[in-house]
ROSE-4610 file (N, C-alpha, C; in Angstrom, 1 decimal, always signed):
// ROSE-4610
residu = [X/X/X/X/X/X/X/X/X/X/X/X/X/X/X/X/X/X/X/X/X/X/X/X/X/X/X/X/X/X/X/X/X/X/X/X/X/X/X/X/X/X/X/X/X/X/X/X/X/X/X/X/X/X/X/X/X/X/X/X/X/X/X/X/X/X/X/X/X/X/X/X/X/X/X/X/X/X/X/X/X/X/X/X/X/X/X/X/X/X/X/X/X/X/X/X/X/X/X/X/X/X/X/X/X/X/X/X/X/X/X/X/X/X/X/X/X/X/X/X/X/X/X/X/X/X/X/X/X/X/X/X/X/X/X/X/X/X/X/X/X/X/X/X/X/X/X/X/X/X/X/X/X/X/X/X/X/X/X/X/X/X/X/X/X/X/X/X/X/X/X/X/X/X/X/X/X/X/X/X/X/X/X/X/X/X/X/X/X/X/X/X/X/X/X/X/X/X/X/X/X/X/X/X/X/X/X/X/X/X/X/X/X/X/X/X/X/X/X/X/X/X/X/X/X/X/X/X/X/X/X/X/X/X/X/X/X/X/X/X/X/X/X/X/X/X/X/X/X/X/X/X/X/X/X/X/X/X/X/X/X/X/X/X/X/X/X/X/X/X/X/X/X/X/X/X/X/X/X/X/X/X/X/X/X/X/X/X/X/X/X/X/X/X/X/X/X/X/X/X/X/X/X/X/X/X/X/X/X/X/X/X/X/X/X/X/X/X/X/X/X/X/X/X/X/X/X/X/X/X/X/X/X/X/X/X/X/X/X/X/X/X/X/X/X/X/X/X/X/X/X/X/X/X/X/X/X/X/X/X/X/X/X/X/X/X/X/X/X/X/X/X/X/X/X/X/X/X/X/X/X/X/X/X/X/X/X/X/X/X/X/X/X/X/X/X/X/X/X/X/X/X/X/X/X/X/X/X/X/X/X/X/X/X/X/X/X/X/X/X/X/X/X/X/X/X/X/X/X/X/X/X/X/X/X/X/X/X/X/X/X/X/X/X/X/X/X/X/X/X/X/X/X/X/X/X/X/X/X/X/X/X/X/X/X/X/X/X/X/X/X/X/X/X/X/X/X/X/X/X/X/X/X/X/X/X/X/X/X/X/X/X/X/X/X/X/X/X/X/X/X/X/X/X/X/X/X/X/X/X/X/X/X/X/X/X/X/X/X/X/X/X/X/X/X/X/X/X/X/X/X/X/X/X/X/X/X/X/X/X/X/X/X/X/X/X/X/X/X/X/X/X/X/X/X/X/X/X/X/X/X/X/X/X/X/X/X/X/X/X/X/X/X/X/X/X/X/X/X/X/X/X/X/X/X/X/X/X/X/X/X/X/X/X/X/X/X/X/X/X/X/X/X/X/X/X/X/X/X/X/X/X/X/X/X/X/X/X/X/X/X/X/X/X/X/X/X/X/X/X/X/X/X/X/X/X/X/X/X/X/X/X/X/X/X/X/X/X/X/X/X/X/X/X/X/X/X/X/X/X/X/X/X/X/X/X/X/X/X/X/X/X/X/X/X/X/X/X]
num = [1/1/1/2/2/2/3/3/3/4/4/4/5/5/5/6/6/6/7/7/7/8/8/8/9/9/9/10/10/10/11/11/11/12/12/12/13/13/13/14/14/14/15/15/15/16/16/16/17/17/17/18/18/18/19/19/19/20/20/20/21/21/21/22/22/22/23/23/23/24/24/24/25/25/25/26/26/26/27/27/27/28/28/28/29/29/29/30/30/30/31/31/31/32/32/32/33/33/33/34/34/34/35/35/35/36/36/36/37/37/37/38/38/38/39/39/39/40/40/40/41/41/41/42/42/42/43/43/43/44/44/44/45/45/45/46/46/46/47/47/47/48/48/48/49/49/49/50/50/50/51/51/51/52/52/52/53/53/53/54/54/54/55/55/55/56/56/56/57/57/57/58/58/58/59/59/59/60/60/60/61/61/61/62/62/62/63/63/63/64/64/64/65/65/65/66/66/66/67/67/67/68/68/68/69/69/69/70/70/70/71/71/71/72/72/72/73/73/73/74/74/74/75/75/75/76/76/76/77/77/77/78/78/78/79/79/79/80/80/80/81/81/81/82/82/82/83/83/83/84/84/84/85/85/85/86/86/86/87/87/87/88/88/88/89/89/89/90/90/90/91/91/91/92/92/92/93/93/93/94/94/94/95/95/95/96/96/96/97/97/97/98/98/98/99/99/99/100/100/100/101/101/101/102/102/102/103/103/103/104/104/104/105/105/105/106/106/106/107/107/107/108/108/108/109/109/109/110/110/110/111/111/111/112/112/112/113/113/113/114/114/114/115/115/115/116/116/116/117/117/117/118/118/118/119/119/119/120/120/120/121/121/121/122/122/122/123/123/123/124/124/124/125/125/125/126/126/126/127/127/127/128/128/128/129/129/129/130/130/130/131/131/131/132/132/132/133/133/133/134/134/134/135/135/135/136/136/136/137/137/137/138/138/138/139/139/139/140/140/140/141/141/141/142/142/142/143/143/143/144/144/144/145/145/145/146/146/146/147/147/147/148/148/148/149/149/149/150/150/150/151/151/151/152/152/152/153/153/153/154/154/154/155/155/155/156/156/156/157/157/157/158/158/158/159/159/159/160/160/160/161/161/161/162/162/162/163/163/163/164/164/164/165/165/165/166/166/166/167/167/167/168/168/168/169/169/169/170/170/170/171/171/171/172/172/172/173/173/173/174/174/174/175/175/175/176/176/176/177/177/177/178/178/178/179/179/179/180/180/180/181/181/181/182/182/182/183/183/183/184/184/184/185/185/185/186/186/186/187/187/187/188/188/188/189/189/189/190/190/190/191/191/191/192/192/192/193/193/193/194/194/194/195/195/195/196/196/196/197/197/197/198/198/198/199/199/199/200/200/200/201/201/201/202/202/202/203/203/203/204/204/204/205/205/205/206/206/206/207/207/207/208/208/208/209/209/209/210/210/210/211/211/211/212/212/212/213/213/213/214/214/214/215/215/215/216/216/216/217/217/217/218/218/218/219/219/219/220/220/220/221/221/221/222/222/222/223/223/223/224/224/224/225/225/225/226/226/226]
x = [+0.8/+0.0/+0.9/+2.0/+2.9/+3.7/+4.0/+4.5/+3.5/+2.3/+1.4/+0.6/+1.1/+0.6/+1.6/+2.8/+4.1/+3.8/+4.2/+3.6/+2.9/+1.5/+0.8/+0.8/+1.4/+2.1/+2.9/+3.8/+4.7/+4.4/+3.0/+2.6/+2.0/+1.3/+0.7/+1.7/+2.6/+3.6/+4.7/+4.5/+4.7/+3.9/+2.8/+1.5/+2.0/+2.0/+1.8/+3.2/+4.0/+5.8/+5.3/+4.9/+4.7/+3.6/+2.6/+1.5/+1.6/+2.8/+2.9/+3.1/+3.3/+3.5/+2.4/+1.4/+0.2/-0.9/-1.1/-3.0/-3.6/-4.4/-5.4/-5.2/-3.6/-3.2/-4.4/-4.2/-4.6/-6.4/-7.4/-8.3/-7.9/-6.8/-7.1/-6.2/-5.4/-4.7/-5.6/-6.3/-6.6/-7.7/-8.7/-9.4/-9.1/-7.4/-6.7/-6.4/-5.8/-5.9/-7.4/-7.9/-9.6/-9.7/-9.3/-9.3/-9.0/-7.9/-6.6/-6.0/-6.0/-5.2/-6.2/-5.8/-6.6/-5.9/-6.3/-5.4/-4.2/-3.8/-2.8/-1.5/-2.1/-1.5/-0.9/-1.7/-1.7/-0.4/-0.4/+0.3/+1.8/+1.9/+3.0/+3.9/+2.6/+3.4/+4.1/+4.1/+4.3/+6.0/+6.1/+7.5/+8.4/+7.6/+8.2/+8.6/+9.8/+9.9/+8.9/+8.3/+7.3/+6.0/+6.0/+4.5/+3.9/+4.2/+3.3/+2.7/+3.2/+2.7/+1.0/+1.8/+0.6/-0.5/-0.6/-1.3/-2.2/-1.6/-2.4/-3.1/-2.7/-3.4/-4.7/-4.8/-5.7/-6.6/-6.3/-7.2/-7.7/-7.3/-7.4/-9.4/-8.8/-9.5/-10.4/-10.6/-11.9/-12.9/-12.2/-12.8/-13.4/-13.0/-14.0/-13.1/-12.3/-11.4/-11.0/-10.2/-9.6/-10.5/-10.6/-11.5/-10.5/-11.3/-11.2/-9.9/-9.9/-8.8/-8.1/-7.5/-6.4/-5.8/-4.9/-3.9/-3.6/-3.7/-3.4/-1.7/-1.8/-0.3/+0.6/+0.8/+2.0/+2.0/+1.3/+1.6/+2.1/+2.1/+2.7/+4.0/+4.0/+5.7/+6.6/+7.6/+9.0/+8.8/+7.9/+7.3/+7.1/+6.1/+5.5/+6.7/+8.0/+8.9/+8.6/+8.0/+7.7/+6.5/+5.6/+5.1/+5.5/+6.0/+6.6/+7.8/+8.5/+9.1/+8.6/+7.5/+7.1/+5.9/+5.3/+4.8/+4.2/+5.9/+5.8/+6.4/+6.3/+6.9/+6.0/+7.1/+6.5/+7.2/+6.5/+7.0/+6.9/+8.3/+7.9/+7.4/+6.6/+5.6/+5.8/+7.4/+7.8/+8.0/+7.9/+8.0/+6.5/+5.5/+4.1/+3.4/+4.8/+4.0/+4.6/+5.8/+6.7/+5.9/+5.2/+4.6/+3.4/+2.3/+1.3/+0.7/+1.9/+2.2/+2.5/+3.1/+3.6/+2.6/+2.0/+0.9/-0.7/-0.6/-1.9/-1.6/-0.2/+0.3/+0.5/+0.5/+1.0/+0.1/+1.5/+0.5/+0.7/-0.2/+0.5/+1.1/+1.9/+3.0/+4.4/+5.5/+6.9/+7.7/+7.0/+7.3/+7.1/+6.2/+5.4/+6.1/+6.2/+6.8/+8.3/+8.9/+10.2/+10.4/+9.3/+9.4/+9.1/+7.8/+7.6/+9.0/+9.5/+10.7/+12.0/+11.5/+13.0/+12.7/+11.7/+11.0/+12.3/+12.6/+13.9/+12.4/+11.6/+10.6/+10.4/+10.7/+10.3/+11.6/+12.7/+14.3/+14.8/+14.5/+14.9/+14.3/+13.4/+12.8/+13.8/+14.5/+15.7/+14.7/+14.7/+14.1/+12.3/+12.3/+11.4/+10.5/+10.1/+9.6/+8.1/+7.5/+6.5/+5.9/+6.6/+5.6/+5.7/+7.2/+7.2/+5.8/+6.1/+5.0/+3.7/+3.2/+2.2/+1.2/+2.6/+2.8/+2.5/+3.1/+3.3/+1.9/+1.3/+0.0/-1.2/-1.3/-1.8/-2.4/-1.6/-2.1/-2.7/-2.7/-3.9/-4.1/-5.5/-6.0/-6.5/-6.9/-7.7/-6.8/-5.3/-4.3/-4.6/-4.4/-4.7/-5.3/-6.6/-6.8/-5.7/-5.3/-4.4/-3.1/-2.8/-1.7/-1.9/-2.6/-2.9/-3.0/-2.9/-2.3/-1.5/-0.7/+1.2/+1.5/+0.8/+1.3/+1.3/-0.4/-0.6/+0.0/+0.5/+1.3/+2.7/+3.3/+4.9/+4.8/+3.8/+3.3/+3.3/+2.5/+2.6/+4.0/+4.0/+5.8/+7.0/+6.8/+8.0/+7.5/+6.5/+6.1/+6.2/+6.1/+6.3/+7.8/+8.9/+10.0/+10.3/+9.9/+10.2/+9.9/+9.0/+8.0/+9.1/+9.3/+10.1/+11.5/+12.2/+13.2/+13.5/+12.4/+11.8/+12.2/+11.0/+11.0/+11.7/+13.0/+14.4/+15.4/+15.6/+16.3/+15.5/+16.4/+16.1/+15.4/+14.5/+14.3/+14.2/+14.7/+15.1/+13.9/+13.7/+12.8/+12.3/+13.0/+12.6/+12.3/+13.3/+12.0/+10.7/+10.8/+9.3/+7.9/+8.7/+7.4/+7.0/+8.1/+7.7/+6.9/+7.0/+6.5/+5.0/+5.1/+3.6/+2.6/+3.5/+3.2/+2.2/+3.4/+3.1/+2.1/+1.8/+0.7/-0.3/-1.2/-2.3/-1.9/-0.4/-0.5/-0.2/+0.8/+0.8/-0.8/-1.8/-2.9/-3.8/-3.3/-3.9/-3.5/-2.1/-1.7/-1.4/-0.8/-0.4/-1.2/-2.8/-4.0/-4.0/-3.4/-3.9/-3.1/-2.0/-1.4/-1.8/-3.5/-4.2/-3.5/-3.5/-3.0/-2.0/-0.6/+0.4/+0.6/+0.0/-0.2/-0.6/-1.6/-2.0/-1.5/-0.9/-0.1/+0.9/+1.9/+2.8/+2.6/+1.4/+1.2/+0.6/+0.3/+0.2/+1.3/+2.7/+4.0/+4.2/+3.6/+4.6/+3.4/+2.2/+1.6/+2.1/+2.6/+3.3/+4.8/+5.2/+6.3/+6.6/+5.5/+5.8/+5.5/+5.6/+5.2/+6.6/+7.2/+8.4/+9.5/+10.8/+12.1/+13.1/+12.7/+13.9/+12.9/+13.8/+12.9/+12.0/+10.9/+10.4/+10.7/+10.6/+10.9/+10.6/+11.4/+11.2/+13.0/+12.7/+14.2/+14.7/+13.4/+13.9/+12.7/+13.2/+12.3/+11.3/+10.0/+9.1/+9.4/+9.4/+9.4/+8.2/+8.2/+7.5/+6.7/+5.0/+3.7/+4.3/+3.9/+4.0/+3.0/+1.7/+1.4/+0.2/-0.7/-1.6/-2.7]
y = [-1.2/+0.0/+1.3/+1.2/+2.5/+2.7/+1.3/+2.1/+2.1/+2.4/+2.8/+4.2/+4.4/+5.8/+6.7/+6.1/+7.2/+7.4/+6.2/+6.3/+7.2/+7.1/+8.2/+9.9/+9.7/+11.1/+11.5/+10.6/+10.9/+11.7/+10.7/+11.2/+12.0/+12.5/+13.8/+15.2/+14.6/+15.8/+16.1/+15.2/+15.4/+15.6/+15.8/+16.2/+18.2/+18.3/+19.6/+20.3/+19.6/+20.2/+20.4/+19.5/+19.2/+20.1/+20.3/+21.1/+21.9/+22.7/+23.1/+22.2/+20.9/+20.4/+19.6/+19.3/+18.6/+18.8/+17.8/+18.4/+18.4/+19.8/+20.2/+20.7/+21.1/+21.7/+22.1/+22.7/+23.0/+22.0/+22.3/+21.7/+19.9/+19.5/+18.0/+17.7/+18.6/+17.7/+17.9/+19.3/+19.5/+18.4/+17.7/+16.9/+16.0/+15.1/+14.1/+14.8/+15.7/+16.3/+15.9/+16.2/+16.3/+14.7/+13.5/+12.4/+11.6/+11.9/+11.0/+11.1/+12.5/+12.8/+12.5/+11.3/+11.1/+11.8/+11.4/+11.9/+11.2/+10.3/+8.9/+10.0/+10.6/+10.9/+11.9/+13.0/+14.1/+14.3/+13.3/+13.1/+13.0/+11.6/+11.7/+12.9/+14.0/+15.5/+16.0/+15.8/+16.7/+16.7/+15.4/+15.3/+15.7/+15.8/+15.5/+17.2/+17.5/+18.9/+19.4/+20.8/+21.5/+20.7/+19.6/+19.1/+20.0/+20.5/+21.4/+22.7/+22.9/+23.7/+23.1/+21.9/+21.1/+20.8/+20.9/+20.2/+21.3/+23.0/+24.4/+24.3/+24.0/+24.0/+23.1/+21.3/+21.3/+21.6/+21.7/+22.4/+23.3/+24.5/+25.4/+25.2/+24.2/+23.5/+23.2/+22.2/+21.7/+22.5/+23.7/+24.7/+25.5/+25.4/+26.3/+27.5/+28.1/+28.7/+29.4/+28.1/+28.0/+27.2/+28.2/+27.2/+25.8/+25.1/+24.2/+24.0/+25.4/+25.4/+26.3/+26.4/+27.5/+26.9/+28.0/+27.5/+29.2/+29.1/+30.8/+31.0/+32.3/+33.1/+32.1/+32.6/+31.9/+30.2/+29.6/+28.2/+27.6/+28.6/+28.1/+26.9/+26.1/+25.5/+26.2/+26.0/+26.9/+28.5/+28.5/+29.9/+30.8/+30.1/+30.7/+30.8/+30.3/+30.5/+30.5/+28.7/+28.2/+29.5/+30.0/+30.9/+32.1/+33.0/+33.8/+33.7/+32.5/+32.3/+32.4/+32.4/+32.1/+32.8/+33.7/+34.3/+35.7/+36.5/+37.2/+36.5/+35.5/+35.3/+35.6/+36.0/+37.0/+36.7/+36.5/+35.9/+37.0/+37.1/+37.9/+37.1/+38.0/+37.7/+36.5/+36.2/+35.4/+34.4/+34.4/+32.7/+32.6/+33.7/+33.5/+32.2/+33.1/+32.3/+31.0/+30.7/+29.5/+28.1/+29.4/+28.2/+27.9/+28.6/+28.2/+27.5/+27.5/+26.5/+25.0/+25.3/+23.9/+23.2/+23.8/+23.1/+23.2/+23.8/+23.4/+22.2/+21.9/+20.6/+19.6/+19.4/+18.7/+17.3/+16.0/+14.7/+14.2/+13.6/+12.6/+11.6/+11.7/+10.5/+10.8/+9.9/+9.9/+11.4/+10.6/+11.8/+13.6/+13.1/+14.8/+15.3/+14.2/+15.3/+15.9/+14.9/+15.7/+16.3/+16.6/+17.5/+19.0/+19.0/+19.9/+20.9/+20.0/+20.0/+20.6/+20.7/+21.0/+22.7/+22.6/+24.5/+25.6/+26.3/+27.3/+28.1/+28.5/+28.3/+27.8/+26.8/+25.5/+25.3/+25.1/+25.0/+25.9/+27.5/+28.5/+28.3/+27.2/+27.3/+26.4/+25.1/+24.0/+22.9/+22.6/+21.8/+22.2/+23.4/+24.4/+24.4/+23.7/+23.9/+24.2/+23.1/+23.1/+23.7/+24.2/+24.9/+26.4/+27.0/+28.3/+28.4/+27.3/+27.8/+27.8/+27.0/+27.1/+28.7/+29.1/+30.3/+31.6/+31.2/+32.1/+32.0/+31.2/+30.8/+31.8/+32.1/+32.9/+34.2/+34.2/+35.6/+35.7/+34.0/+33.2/+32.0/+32.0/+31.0/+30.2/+30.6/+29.9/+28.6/+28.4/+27.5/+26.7/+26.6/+26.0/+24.1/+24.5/+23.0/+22.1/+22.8/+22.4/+21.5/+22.6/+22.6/+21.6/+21.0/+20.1/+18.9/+18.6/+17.2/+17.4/+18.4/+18.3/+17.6/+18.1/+18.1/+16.5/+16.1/+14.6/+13.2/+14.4/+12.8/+13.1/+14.2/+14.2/+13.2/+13.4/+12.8/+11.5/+10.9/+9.3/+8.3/+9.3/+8.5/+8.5/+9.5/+9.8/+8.7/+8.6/+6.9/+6.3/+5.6/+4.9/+4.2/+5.3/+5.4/+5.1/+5.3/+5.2/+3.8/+3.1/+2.0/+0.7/+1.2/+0.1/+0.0/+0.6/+0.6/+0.3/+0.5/+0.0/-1.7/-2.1/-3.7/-4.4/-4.0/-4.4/-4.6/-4.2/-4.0/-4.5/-4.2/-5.1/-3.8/-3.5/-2.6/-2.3/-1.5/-1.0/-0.6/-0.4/-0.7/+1.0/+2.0/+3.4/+3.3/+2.7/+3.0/+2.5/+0.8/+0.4/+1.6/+2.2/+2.8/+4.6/+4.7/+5.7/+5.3/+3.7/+3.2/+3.4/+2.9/+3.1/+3.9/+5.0/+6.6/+7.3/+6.5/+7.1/+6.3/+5.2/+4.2/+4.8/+5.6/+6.5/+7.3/+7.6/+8.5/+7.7/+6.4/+5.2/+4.4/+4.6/+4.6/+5.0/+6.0/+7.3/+7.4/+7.0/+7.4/+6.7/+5.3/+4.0/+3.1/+3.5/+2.8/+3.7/+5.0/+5.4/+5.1/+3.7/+3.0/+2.1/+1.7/+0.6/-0.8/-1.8/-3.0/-3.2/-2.4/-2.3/-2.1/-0.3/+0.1/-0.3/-1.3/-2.2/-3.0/-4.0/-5.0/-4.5/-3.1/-2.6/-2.4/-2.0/-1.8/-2.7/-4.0/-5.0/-5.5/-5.4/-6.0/-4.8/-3.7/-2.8/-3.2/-3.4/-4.1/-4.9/-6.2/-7.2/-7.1/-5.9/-5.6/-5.4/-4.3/-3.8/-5.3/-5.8/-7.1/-8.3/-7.8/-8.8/-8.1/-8.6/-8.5/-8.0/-9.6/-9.4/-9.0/-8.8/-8.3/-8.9/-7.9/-9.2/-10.1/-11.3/-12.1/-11.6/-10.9/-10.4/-9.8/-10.1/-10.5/-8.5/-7.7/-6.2/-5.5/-4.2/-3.6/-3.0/-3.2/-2.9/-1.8/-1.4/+0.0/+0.6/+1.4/+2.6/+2.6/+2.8/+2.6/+3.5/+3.9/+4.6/+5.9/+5.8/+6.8/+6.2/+7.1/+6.8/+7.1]
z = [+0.0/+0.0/+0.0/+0.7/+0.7/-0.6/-1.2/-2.3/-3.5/-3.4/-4.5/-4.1/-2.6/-2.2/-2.7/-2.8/-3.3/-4.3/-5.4/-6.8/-7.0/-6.7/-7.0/-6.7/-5.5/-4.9/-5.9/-6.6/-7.4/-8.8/-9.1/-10.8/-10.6/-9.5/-9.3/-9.2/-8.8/-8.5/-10.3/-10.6/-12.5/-13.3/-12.9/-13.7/-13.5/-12.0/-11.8/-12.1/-11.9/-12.5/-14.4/-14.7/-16.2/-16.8/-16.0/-17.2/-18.5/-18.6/-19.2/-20.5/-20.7/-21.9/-21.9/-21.0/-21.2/-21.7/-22.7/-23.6/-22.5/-22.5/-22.1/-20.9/-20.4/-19.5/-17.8/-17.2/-16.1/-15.7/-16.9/-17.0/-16.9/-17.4/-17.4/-16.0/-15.7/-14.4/-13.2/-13.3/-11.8/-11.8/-12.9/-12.3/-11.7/-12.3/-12.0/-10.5/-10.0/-8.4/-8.1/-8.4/-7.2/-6.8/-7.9/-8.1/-7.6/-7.5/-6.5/-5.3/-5.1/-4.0/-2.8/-2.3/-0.8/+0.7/+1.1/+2.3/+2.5/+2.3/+2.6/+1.3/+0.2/-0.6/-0.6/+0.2/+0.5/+1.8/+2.3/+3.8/+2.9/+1.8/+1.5/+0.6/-0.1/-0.4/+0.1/+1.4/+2.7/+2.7/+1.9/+2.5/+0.8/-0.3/-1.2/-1.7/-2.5/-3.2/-3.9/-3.4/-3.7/-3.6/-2.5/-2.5/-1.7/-0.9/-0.2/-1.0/-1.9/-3.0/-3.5/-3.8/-4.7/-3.7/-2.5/-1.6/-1.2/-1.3/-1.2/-2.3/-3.1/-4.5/-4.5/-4.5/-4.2/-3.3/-2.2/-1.2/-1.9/-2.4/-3.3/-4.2/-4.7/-5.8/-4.8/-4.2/-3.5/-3.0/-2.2/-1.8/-2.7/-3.9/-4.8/-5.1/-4.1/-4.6/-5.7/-6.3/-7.5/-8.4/-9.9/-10.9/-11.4/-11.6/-12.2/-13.6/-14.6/-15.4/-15.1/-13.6/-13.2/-11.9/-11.5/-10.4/-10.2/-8.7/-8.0/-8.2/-8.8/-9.2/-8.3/-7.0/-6.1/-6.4/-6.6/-6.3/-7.5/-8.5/-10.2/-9.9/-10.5/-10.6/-11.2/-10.4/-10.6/-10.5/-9.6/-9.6/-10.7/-11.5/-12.7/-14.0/-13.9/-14.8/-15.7/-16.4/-17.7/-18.1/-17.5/-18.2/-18.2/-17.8/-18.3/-19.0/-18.8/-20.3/-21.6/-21.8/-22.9/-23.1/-22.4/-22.5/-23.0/-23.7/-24.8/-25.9/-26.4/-27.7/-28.8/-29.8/-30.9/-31.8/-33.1/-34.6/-35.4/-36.7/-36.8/-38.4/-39.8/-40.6/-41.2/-41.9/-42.2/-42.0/-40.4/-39.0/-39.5/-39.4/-39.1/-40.2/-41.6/-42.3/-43.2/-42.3/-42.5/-41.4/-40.0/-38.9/-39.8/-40.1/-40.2/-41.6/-42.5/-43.9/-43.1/-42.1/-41.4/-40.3/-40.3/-38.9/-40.0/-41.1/-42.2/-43.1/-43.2/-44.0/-42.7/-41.7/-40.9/-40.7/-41.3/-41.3/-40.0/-39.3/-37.7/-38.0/-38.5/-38.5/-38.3/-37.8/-37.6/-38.4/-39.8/-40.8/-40.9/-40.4/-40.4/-39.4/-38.2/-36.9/-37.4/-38.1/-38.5/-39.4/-40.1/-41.4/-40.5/-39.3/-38.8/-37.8/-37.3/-36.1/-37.1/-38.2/-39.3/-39.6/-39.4/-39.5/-39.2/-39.4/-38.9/-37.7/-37.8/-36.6/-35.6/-35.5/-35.0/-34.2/-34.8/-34.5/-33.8/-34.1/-33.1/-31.6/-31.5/-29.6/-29.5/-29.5/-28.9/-28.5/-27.2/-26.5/-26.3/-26.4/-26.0/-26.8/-27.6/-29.1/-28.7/-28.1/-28.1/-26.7/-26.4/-25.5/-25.7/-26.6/-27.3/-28.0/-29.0/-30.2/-30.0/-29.2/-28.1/-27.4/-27.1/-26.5/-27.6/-28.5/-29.3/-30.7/-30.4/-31.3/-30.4/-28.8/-27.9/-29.1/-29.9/-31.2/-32.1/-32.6/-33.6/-33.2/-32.0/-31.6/-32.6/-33.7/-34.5/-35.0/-34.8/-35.0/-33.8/-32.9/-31.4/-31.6/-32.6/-32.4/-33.6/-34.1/-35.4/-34.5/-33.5/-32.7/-31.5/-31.7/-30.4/-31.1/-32.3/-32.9/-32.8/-33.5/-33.8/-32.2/-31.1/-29.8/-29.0/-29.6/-29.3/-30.2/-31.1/-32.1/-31.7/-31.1/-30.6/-29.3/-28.8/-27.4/-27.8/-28.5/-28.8/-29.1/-30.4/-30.9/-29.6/-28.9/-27.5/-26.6/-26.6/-25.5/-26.2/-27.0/-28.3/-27.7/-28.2/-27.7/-27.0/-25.6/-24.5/-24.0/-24.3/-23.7/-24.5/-26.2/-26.7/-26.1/-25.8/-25.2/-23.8/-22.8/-21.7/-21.5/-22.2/-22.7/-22.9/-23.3/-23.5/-22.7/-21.5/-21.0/-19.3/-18.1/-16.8/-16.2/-15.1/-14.8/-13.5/-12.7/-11.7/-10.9/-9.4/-8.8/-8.8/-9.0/-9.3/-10.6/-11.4/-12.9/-13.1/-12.4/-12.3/-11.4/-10.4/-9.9/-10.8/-12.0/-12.7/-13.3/-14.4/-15.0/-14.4/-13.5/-12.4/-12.5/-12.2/-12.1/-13.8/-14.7/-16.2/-17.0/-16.1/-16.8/-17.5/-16.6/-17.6/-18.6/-18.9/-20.0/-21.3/-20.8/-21.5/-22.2/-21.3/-21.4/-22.3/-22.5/-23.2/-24.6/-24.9/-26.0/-26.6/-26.2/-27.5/-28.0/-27.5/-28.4/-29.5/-29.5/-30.6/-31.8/-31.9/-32.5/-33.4/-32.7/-32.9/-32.2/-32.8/-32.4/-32.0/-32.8/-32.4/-31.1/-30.8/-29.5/-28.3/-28.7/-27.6/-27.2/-27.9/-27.6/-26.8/-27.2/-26.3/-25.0/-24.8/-23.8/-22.8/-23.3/-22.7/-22.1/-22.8/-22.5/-21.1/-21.4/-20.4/-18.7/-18.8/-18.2/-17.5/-18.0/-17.5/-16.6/-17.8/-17.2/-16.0/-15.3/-13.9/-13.1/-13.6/-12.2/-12.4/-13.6/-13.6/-13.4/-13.4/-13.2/-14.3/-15.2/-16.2/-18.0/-18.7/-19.8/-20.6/-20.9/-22.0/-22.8/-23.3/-24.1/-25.1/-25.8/-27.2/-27.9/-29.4/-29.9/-30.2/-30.6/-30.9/-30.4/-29.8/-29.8/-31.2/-30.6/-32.0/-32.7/-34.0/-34.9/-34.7/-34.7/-34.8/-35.9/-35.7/-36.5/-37.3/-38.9/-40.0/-39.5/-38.8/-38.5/-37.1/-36.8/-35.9/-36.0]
């Protein structure tokens, strides 16, 4: 029971470090907070870096407080950094119209994401990409739903990634309880693989309960699209 209370203490506490690169941002985690956090869970923030942040926060939330797609100024992670990082970026006409040729042609597949990621747009954010342009779309919402595939098909192939290489190898008793932690987003995204997806995710299922690696001779390739 203790270590599934951590676990979850844990993915809760990466939901809220992470928002900023999650679909559906503030709206989809805080419900996952109202959700989960029991008291047993709550108890274990106490002790974790910036859980006591997250623990004002729900309280926050339950109370009515705080709506449902927000989080009060002070309790931001990293004290509001990621957003005001990104928060005046500004393109100028030529980015505007190098991005929005690239997010109107954009296929969900392997291909598309690196055709998109090759942008001199796209390449001036580094690591940052997607939560700049994100940022910087704030000035033509009308791209936004466009921008939320590019975002959920970067999202899939990177678990994709992650899960096959996973399976291969022996896994340690901290990476199994990330594994733990990340199950729902594993959840979430490698059905949208279809068969492939699922099957993976059946192995990573299994996984957390075994030792040594799956019986399997390579890790799987990566769907052509999703």
């Amino acid at each position: 029971m203790k270590t599934k209370i951590s676990v979850t203490a844990q993915r809760l506490l990466n939901l809220y470090r992470q928002e900023h690169v999650i679909f559906g941002g503030w709206t989809a985690v805080n419900s996952v907070f109202i959700k989960e956090a029991t008291p047993d869970v709550l108890k274990e923030l106490r002790d974790m870096p910036t859980g006591k942040n997250l623990i004002k926060h729900i309280e926050n939330l339950r109370s009515g407080k705080t709506p449902m797609d927000s989080i009060e100024r002070e309790l931001l992670p990293y004290g509001g950094m990621m957003t005001e990082s990104v928060a005046t970026i500004y393109l100028t006409p030529s980015e505007w119209e190098e991005l929005e040729t690239g997010i109107n042609n954009f296929i969900p597949t392997e291909e598309g994401l690196d055709t998109l990621q090759q942008l001199n747009v796209v390449k001036k954010f580094g690591d940052q990409w997607l939560v700049a342009i994100k940022a910087a779309l704030a000035a033509k919402p009308e791209l936004l739903e466009k921008w939320s595939v590019v975002k959920k098909t970067y999202r899939a192939y990177y678990l994709w990634k992650v899960a096959s290489d996973m399976i291969n190898q022996p896994l340690s008793e901290r990476a199994r309880a990330q594994l733990q932690a990340d199950m729902p987003e594993y959840e979430t995204y490698l059905p949208m693989f279809g068969n492939e997806g699922t099957e993976l995710l059946e192995k990573l299922r299994s996984f957390i309960t075994t030792i040594k690696p799956i019986d399997t001779d390579n890790a799987p390739d990566a769907p052509t699209s999703i």
